[in-house]
C-alpha positions as CSV (number, residue, x, y, z in Angstrom):
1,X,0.0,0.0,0.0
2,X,0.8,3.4,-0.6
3,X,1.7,5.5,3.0
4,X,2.5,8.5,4.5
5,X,4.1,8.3,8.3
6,X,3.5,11.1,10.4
7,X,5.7,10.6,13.9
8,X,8.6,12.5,16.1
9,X,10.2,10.5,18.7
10,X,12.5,8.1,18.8
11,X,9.4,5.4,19.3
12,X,8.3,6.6,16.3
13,X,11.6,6.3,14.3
14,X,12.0,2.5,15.4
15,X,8.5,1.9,13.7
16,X,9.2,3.8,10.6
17,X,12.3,1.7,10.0
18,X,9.8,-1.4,10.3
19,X,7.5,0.5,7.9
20,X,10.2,1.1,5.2
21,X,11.4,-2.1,5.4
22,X,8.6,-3.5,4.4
23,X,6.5,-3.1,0.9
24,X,4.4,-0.2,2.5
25,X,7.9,2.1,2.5
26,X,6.1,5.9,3.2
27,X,6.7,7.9,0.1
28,X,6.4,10.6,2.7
29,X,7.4,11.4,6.7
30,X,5.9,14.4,8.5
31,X,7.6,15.2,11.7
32,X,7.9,18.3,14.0
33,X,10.2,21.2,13.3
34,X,13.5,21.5,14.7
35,X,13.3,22.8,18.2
36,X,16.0,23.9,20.9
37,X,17.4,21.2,22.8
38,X,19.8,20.2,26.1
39,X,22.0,22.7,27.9
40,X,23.3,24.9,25.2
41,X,19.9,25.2,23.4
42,X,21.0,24.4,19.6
43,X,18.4,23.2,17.3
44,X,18.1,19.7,16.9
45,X,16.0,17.8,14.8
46,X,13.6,15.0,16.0
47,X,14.4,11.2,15.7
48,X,11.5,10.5,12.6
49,X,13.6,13.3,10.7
50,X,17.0,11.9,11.2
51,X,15.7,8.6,10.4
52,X,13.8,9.4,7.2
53,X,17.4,11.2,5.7
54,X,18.9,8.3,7.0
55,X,16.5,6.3,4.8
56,X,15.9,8.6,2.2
57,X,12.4,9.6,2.1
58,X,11.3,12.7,2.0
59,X,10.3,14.8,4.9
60,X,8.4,17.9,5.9
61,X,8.6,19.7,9.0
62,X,5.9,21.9,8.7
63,X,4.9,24.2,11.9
64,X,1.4,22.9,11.9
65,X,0.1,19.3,10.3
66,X,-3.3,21.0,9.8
67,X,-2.1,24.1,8.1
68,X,-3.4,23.9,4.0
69,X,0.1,23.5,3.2
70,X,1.0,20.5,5.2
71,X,-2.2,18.7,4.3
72,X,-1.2,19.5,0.0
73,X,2.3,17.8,0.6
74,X,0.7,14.9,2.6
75,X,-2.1,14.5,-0.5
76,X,0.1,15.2,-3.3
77,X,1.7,11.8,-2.3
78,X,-2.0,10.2,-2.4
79,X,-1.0,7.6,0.2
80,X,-4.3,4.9,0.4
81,X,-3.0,5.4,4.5
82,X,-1.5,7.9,6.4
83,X,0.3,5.9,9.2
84,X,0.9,7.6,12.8
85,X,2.7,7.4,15.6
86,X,3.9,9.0,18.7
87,X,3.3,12.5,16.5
88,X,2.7,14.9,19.9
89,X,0.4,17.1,18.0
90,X,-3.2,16.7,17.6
91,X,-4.5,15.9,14.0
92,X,-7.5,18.2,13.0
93,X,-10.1,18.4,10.6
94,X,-10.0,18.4,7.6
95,X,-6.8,16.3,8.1
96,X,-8.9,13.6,9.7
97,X,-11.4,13.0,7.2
98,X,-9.3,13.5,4.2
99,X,-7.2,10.3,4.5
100,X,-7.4,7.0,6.1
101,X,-5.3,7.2,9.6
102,X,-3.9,4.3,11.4
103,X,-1.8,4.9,14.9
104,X,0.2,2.7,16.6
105,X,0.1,3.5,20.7
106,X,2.1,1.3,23.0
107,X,-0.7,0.4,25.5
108,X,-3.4,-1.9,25.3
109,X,-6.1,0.2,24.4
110,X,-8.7,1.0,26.3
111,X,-6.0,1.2,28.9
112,X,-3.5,4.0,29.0
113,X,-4.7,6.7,26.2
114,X,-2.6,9.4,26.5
115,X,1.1,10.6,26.3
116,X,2.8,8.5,28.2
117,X,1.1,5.3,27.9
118,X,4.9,3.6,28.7
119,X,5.4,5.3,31.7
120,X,2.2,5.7,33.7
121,X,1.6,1.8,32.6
122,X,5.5,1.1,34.8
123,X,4.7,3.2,37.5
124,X,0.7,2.3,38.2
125,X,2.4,-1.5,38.6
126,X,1.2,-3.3,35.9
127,X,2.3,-6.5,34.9
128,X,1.3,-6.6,31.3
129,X,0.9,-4.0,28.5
130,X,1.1,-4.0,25.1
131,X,0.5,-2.3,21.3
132,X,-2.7,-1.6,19.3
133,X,-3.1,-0.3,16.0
134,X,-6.2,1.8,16.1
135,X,-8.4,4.0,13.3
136,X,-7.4,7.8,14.6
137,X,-10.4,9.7,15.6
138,X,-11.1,13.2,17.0
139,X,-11.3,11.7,20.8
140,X,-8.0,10.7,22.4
141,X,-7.5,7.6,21.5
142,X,-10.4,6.2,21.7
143,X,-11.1,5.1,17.5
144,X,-11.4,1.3,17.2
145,X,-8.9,-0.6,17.6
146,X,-7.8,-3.2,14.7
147,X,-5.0,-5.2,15.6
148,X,-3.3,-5.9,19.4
149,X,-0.7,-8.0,21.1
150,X,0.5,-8.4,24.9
151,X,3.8,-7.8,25.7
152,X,4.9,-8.3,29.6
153,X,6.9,-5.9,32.0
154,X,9.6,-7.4,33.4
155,X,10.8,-6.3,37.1
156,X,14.1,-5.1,35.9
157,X,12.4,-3.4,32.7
158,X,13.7,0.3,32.7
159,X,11.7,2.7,29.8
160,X,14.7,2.0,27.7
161,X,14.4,-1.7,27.5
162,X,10.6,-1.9,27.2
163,X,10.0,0.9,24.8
164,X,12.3,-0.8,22.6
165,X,10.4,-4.7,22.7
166,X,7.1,-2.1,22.0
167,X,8.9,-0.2,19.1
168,X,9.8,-3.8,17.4
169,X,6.1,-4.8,18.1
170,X,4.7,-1.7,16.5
171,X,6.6,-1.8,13.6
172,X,5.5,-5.7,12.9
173,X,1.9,-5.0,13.6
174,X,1.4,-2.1,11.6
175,X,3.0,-3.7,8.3
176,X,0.8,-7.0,9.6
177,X,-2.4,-4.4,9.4
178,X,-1.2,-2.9,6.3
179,X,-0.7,-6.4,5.0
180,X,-4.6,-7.2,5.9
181,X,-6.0,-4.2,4.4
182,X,-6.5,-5.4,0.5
183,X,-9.3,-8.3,2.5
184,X,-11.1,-5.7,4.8
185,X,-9.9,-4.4,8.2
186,X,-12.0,-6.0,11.2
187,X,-11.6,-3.5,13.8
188,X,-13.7,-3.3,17.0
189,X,-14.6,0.0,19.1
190,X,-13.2,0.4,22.2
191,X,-15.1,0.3,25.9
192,X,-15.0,3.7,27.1
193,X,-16.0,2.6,30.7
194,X,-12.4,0.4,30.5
195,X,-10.2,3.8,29.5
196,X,-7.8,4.9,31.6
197,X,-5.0,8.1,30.7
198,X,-2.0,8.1,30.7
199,X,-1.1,11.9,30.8
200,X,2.2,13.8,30.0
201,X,4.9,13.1,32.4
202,X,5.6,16.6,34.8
203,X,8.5,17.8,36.9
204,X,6.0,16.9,40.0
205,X,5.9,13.4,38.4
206,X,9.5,12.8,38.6
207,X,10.2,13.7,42.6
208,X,10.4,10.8,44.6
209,X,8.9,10.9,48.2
210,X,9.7,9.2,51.0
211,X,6.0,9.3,52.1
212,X,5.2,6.5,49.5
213,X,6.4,2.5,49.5
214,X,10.1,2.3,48.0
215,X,8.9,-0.3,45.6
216,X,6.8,2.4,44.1
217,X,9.5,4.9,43.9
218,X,12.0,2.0,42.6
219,X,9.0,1.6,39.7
220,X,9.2,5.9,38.9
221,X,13.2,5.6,38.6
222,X,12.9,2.7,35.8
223,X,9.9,4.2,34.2
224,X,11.6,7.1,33.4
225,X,15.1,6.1,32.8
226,X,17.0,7.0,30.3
227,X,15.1,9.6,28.8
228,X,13.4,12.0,31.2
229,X,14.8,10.8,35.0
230,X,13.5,10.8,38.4
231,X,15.0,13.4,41.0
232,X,15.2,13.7,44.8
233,X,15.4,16.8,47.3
234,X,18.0,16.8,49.5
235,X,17.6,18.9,53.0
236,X,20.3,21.3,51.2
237,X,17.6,21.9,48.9
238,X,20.0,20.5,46.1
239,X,17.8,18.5,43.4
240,X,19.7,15.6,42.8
241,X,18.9,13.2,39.6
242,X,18.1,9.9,40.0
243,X,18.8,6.9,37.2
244,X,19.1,3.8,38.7
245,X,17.6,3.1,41.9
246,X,17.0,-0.3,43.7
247,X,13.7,-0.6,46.6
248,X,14.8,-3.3,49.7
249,X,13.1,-3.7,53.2
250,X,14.3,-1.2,55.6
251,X,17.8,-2.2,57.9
252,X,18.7,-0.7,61.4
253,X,20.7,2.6,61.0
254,X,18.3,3.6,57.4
255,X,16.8,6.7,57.7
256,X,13.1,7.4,58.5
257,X,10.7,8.0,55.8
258,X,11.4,10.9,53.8
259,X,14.9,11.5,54.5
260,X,18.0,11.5,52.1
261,X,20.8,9.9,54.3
262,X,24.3,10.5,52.3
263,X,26.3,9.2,55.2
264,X,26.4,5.3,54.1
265,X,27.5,3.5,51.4
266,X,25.4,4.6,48.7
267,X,22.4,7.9,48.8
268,X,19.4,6.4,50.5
269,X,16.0,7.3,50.8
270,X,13.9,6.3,53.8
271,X,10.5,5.2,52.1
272,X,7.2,4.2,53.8
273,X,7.7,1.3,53.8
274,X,11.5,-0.1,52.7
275,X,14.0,2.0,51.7
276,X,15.7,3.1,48.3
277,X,19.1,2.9,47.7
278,X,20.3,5.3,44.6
279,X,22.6,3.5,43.0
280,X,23.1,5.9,40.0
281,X,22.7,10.0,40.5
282,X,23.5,13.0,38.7
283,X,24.5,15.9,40.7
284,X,23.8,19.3,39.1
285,X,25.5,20.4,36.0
286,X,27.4,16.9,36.1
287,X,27.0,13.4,34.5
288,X,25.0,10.7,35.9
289,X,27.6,8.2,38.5
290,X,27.7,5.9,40.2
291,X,26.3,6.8,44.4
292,X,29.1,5.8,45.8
293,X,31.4,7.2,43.5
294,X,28.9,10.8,44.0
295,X,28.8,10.2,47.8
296,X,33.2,9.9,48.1
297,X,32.9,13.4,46.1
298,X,30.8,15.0,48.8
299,X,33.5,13.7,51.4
300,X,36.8,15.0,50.0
């Protein structure tokens, strides 16, 4: 089939390589415009557009999807779909009813709609998530969804490590619905009483408290490592990053909940219950090391 791909992060890049791997390659990839990025604020360009000059297709970045311009280079193309994923912009009218849309969102839908369907899925606990490729709609969402498969989350998964076992998913399920399309997609609507959202991750979601169980905490850290990181408070008032953390029962001589001990071994953080050892940080305007290694620093 013919296809467009409209996506941004790296997610999104993983599943375009799929895509133009296979016989659907997108004769065009819509992605954001280059925006400021990390500590010295140079423009950089997002994953989808790196990965379609890598690939050669052709891009456009344009400010606005919806905008009449955008939606002319999208149907000069005249893709029979317009594939999406992980785009972070909402798709309008008359966008949505000038093409055929499919999106592929790492949760299994009705479960986790939303931005961070990854995340919120590792931190609420849950054992199992998972990919769908669903019709887009104008609700968030919530279209009907055509094709689906589990995947589980293992206790050591990290965002890293999980994202990419979705990514490889995504990619074979969306050229697997592509693949079905010539005999007639059977696609079934969504139970909006079953939804749940999974919205954007804040700096408020990313502090660790003391005043919740260190297993929970442990679950933030890994659900947000490598790309977006946890952070504690210390009584200095120093933010300190958090990358690796690992949640154990609490031992005589651990602090009480809601403290930051730096006097041990490693930086730990009394929990209610257990405790939370921090076994990689990242001081301000440093790297991410080891806590030991961060904890010898504050000594010298």
């Amino acid at each position: 089939m013919r296809t467009a791909y409209l996506g941004t992060s790296e997610f999104a890049a993983d599943v375009l390589r799929a895509l133009a791997a296979s016989p659907h390659r997108p004769a065009l990839v819509v992605t954001r415009p280059d925006r400021p990025a990390g500590r010295g604020r140079r423009l950089a360009s997002p994953p989808v557009a790196d990965a379609a000059r890598e690939l050669g297709i052709a891009l456009d970045q344009p400010e606005s999807v919806n905008d009449e311009a955008a939606r002319a280079r999208i149907a000069a193309v005249a893709p029979d779909v317009v594939c999406v994923c992980a785009f972070g912009a909402l798709i309008k009218e008359p966008l949505l009813s000038d093409h055929e849309l499919l999106n592929v969102h790492p949760s299994l839908l009705p479960r986790w709609r939303g931005a961070a369907p990854i995340e919120r899925a590792m931190i609420a606990g849950d054992d199992v998530t998972g990919v769908s490729i669903m019709c887009v709609t104008a609700g968030l969402d919530s279209g009907p969804v055509c094709l689906a498969r589990q995947e589980p989350i293992a206790p050591g998964d990290s965002y890293g490590s999980l994202a990419a076992r979705l990514a490889r998913i995504g990619g074979e399920l969306l050229v697997q619905t592509l693949h079905d399309h010539a005999a007639g997609l059977r696609c079934h609507e969504q139970d909006d009483a079953l939804a749940t959202y999974a919205d954007k991750i804040t700096a408020a979601d990313r502090l660790l408290h003391g005043e919740r169980p260190a297993s929970e905490n442990e679950r933030v850290v890994r659900a947000l490592a490598p790309h977006v990181g946890a952070a504690v408070v210390a009584a200095t008032g120093e933010r300190l990053g958090v990358w690796e953390a690992v949640a154990r029962p609490t031992a005589p001589g651990d602090p009480a909940a809601g403290e930051l001990s730096l006097a041990g071994a490693q930086p730990v953080l009394g929990c209610r219950p257990g405790t939370l050892e921090l076994t990689v940080v990242q001081p301000p305007g440093r790297r991410p090391m080891p806590g030991e290694a961060y904890l010898r620093g504050l000594r010298r």
